[in-house]
C-alpha positions in Angstrom: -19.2 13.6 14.7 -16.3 16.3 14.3 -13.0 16.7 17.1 -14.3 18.4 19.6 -16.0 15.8 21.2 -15.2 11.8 20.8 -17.9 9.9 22.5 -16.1 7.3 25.0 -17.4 4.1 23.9 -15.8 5.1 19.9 -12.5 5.8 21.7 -12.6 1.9 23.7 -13.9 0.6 19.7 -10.5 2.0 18.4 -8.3 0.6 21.3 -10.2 -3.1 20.8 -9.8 -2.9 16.8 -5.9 -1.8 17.5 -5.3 -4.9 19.5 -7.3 -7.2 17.0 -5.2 -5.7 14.1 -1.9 -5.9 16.2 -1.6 -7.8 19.1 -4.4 -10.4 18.8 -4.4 -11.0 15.4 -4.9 -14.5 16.1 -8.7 -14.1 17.3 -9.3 -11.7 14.5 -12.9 -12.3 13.5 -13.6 -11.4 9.4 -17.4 -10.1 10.6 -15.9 -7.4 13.0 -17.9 -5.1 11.5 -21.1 -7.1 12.2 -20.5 -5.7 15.9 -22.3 -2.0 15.6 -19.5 -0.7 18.1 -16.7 -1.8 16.7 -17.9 -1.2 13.0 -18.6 3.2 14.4 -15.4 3.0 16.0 -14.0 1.6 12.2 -15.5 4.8 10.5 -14.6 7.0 12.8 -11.0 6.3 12.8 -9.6 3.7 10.3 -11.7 4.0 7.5 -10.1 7.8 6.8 -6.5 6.3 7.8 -6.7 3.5 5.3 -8.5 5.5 2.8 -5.6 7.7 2.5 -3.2 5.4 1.9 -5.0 3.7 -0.4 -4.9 7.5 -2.0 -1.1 7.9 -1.8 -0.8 4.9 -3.9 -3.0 6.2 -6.6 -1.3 9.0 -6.9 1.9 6.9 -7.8 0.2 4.6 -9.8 0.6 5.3 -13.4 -1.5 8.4 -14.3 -4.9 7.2 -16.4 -4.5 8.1 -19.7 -7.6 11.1 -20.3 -10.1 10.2 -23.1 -9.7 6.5 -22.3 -13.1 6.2 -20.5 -16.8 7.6 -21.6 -20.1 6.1 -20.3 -19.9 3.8 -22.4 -16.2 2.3 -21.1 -16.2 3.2 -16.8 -12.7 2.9 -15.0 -13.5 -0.7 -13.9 -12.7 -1.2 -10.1 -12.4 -4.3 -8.0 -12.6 -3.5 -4.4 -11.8 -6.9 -2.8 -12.5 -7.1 1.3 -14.3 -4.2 1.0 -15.4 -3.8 4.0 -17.2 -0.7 4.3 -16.0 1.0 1.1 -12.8 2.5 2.1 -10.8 1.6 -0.9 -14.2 1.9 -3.2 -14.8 5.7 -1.7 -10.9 6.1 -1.5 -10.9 5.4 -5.9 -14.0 7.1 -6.3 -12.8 10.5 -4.3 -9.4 10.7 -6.1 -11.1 10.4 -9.8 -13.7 13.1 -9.0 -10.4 15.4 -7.2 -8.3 15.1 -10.3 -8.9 18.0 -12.2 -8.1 15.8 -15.6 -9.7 12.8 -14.3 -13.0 14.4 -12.7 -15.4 13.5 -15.3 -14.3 9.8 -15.9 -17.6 7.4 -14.4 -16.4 4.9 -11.9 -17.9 1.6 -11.6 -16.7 -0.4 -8.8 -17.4 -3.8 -7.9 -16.9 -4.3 -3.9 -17.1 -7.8 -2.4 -16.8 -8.9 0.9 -18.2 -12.1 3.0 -19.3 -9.7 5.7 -23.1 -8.6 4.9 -23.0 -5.9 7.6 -19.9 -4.4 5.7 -21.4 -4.4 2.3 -24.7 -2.5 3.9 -22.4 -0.5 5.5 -20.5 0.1 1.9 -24.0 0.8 0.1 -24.7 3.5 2.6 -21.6 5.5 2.3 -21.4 5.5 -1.0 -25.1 6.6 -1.5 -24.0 9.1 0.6 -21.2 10.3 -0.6 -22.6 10.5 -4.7 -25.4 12.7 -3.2 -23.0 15.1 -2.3 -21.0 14.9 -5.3 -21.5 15.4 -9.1 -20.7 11.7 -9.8 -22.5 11.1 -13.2 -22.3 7.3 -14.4 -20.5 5.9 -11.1 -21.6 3.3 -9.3 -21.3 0.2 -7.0 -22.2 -3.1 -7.5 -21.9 -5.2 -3.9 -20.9 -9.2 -4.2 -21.4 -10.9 -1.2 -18.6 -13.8 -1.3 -15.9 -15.2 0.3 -12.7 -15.1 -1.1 -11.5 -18.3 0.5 -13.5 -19.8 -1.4 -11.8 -19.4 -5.0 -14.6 -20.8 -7.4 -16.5 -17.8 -7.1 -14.0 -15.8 -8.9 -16.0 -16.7 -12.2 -18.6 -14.8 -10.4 -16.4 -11.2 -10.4 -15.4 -11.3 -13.9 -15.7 -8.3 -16.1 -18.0 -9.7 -18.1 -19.4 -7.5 -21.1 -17.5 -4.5 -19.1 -14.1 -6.1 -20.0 -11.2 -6.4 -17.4 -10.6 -4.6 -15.0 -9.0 -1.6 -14.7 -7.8 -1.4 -11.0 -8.1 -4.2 -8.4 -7.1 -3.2 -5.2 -7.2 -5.8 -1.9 -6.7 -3.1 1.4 -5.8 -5.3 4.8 -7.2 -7.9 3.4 -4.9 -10.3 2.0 -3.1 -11.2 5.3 -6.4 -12.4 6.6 -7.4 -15.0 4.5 -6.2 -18.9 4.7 -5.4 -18.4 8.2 -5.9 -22.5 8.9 -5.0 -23.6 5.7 -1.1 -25.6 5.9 0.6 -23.1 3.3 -1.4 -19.8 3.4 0.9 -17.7 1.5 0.8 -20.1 -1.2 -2.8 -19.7 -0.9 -2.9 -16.6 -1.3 -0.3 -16.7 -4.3 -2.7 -18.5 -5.9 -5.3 -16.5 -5.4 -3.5 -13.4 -6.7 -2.7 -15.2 -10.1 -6.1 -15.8 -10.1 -6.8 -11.9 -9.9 -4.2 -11.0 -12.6 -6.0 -12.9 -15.1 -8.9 -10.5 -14.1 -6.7 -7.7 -14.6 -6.3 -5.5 -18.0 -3.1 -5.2 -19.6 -2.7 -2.0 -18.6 -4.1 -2.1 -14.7 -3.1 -2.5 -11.6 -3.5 -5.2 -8.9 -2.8 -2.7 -5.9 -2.1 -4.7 -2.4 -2.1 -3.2 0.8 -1.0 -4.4 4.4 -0.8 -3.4 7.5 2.8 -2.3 8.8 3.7 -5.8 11.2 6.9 -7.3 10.8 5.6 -10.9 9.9 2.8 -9.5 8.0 5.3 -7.7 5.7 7.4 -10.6 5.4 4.6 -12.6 4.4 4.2 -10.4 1.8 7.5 -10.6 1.0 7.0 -14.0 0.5 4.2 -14.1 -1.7 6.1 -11.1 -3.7 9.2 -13.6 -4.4 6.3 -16.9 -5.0 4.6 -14.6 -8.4 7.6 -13.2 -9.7 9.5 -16.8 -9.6 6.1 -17.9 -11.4 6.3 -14.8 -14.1 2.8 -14.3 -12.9 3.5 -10.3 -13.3 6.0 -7.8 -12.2 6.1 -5.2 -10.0 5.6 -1.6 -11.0 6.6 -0.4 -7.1 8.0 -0.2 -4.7 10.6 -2.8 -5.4 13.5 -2.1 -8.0 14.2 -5.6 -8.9 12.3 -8.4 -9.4 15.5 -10.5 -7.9 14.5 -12.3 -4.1 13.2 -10.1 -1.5 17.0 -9.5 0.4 14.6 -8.0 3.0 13.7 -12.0 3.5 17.4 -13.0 4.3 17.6 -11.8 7.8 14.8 -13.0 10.2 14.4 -9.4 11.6 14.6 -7.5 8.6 11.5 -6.2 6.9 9.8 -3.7 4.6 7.0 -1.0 5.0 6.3 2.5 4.1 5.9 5.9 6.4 4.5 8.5 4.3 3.8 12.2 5.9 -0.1 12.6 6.4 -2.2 15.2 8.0 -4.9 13.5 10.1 -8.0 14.8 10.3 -9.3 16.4 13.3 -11.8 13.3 14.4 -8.5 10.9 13.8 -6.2 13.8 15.9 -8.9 13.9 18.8 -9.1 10.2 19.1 -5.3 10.1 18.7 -5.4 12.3 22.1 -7.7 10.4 24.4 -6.7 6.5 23.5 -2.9 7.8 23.5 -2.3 7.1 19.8 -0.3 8.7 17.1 -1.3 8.9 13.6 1.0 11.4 12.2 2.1 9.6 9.3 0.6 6.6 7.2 2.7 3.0 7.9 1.9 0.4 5.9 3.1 -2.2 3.3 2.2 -2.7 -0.5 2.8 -4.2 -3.5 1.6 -2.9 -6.9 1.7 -5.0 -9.2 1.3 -5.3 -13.3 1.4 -7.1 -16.9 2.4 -4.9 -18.8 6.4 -4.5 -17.3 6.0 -0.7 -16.3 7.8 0.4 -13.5 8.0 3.3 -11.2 11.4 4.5 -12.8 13.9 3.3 -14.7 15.9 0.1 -13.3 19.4 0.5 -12.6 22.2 -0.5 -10.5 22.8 2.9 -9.3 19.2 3.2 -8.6 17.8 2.9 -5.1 15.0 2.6 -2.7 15.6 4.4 0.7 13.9 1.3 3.2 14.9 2.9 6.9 14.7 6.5 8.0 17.8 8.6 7.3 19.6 8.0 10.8 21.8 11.2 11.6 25.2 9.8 13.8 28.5 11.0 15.3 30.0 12.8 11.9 27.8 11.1 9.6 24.4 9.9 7.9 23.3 6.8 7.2 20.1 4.8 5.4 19.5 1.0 4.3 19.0 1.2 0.6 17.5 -1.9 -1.6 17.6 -2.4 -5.4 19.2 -5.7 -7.7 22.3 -5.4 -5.8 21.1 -6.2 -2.3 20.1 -4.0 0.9 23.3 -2.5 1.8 24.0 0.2 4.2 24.9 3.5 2.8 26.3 6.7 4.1 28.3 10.4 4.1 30.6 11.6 6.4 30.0 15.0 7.1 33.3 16.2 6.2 32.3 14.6 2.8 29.2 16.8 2.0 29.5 18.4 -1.0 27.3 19.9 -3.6 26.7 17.2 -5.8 25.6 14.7 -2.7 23.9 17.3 -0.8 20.4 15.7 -1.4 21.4 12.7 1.4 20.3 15.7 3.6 16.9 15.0 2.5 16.7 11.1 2.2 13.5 9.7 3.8 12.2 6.2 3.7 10.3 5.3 0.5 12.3 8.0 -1.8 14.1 6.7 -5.3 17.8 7.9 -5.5 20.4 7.7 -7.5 24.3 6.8 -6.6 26.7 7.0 -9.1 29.2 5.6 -7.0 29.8 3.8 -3.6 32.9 3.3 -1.4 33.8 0.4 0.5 36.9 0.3 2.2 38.9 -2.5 3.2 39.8 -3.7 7.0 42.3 -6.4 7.6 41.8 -7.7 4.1 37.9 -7.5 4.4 35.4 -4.6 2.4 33.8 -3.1 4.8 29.7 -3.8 5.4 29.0 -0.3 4.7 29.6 2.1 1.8 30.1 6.1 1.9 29.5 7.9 -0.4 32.4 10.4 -1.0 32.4 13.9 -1.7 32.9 13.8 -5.6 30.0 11.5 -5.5 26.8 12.3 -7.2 23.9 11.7 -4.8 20.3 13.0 -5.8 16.6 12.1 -5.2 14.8 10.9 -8.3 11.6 10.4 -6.6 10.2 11.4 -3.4 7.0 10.2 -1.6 
C-alpha cells in the first residue's frame, strides 16, 4: 500500500484509533489490535508515526560506545507493550542505519498481553531481517501482562546480562487504569524495570501528547526521583519537582519537525489530519547520573513555541529555577542574543543573564533578556 491510493475502510481505522487514543480513552481496549481493521489501519499509519519518535530519541540517547557488542554480547533490548514491533523495528532500523553501529547484533525481547500483536510483531520483523543484512539479531516474543508484576522474573536478562535499552512506547499510560493509585502503580512498576536495567542503559518512556497523560507522567517523574530510583538523563534539567505540575493547566510534551511519509501524508489528506511534526511526551531515564548536558542555572529547556508579539519574543523556559517566562525586545537584539530568533520548543540554551524589572514594588513575572546579554542554543532537536 503506497499514497496514491488509501483504501476507505484504513482511513475510518485511523479516525476510530484517533478517538480511542484521544477522546475515548476511557473505553480503550489493550487487544485493539485483535480487531484485523483496526490493527491495518495501526500499520498503515501509527506504527511509522510512533516508530519515528521512538528514533528521535535514540538519536539523543547517549551514543553506544563501538566495540562494546560482538555475537557473543547483543545490544540487549526490552520492548515492553510491543504491540506490533514498532519500537522493536524502530531499535533494530536505527542500529543497522548507523554507519558505526551497523554491524552490532540486536536481540530484543518484545512482550505484550495481546497475542494478535505479538504475531503481528513476529511477522514484521521476519520481514523486515529478510530484507536487511541483520546477522545475529533477533526477537524473542513474551506473551504477558504487565499488570501483573510477578512475571517480571520472567523478562530478566538471564545469562545475556541486563539490559541494554528498555523502552515502554504508549504504553505506560494504559496500564492500572482501575487500580485506586495508578501512577503509583506504575512507579512501582518502573523501579521494578530499572533493576532490569544495566548501569549504563536506558529506560526510555514514551507518551502520547494529552495534557493529563503528560501530567501523569509528570507525576510518576517527581514519585522515582523523590525515591532515588534513578535520574533523568532528558529532557528535564533538574531533578527538583516537576514546576510544570504547579498549575493545573500547565503541561509538558515535545514537537519535533518530521517528514511523513507519503502513506501517513495521504491519509493525513482524506481523514483531515495533520502529521507534520512528531508530539509526544518522554522521559529517559538512567543509573548511572548522565545527562543530556551539563546542569546549570543558566541552562534551559525551551517548553512552548517561541511566540513572536508586538516588539518582542517570548518562550516558557524550565530548568532548577522554575518555568519562568523569558523574552527580547526587539530593540534589544543584538549579536550576542541573536539565537532567540531561532528558539523552538525542546532546544537547550543558555542565559547568562535575566532581567526582571520592578512595578509598584513588585519584580515583574517575566524576564528580558537585554541586549548585552548572551543568549545561544546549546542544543537543538
Amino acid at each position: 500500500m503506497d499514497g496514491s491510493e488509501v483504501p476507505p475502510a484504513v482511513c475510518r481505522g485511523v479516525a476510530a484509533l484517533s478517538r480511542l487514543f484521544t477522546r475515548e480513552r476511557n473505553s480503550l481496549a489493550a487487544f485493539y489490535l485483535a480487531d484485523e481493521a483496526l490493527r491495518v489501519a495501526y500499520l498503515a499509519y501509527y506504527l511509522p508515526v510512533n516508530l519515528a519518535k521512538v528514533q528521535a530519541l535514540l538519536a539523543e540517547m547517549p551514543a553506544y560506545p563501538v566495540g562494546a557488542f560482538s555475537p557473543a554480547r547483543p545490544l540487549s533490548v526490552l520492548d515492553l507493550g510491543s504491540g506490533p514491533g514498532t519500537a522493536a523495528l524502530g531499535v533494530l532500523d536505527w542500529i543497522l542505519q548507523s554507519p558505526s553501529l551497523s554491524l552490532i547484533p540486536v536481540e530484543v525481547v518484545a512482550v505484550d498481553r495481546s497475542a494478535p500483536g505479538l504475531v503481528e510483531c513476529e511477522r514484521l520483523w521476519h520481514l523486515y531481517t529478510r530484507s536487511v543484512s541483520a546477522p545475529g539479531s533477533r526477537l524473542l516474543p513474551v506473551h504477558a501482562d504487565l499488570e501483573r508484576s510477578g512475571r517480571l522474573g520472567d523478562l530478566k536478562a538471564g545469562k545475556r546480562g541486563p539490559y541494554d535499552l528498555i523502552v515502554m512506547a504508549n504504553t505506560l499510560n494504559e496500564l492500572f487504569l482501575t487500580s485506586r493509585d495508578p501512577i503509583r502503580r506504575r512507579a512501582k512498576l518502573v523501579r521494578a524495570l530499572l533493576d532490569l536495567l544495566h548501569e549504563s542503559g536506558t529506560l526510555m518512556i514514551v507518551e502520547p501528547a494529552l495534557r493529563e497523560v503528560s501530567r501523569n507522567l509528570h507525576r510518576l517523574r517527581d514519585i522515582l526521583l523523590e525515591e532515588h530510583a534513578c535520574t533523568v538523563y532528558s529532557p528535564c534539567l533538574h531533578e527538583r519537582p516537576c514546576p510544570a505540575l504547579v498549575k493545573e493547566d500547565d503541561w509538558c510534551h515535545e514537537e519535533r519537525p518530521w517528514t511523513p511519509p507519503p502513506l501517513v501524508t495521504a491519509i493525513d489528506r482524506q481523514v483531515g489530519f495533520i502529521k507534520d511534526a512528531l508530539k509526544f511526551s518522554y522521559l529517559l531515564l538512567r543509573k548511572d547520573g548522565r545527562t543530556i548536558v551539563p546542569r546549570a542555572p543558566t541552562v534551559y529547556r525551551v517548553v512552548s513555541e517561541l511566540r513572536e508579539m508586538k516588539g518582542e519574543k517570548r518562550a516558557w523556559l524550565c530548568n532548577e529555577t522554575g518555568r519562568p517566562e523569558v523574552g527580547r525586545l526587539d530593540r534589544e537584539r543584538s549579536e550576542v542574543n541573536a539565537d532567540l530568533d531561532d528558539w523552538h520548543r525542546g532546544a537547550i540554551v543558555r542565559i547568562d543573564r535575566i532581567v526582571r524589572k520592578e512595578h509598584r514594588g513588585r519584580e515583574s513575572a517575566i524576564g528580558r533578556i537585554p541586549a548585552d546579554a548572551t543568549a545561544e542554543i546549546l542544543r537543538s532537536v
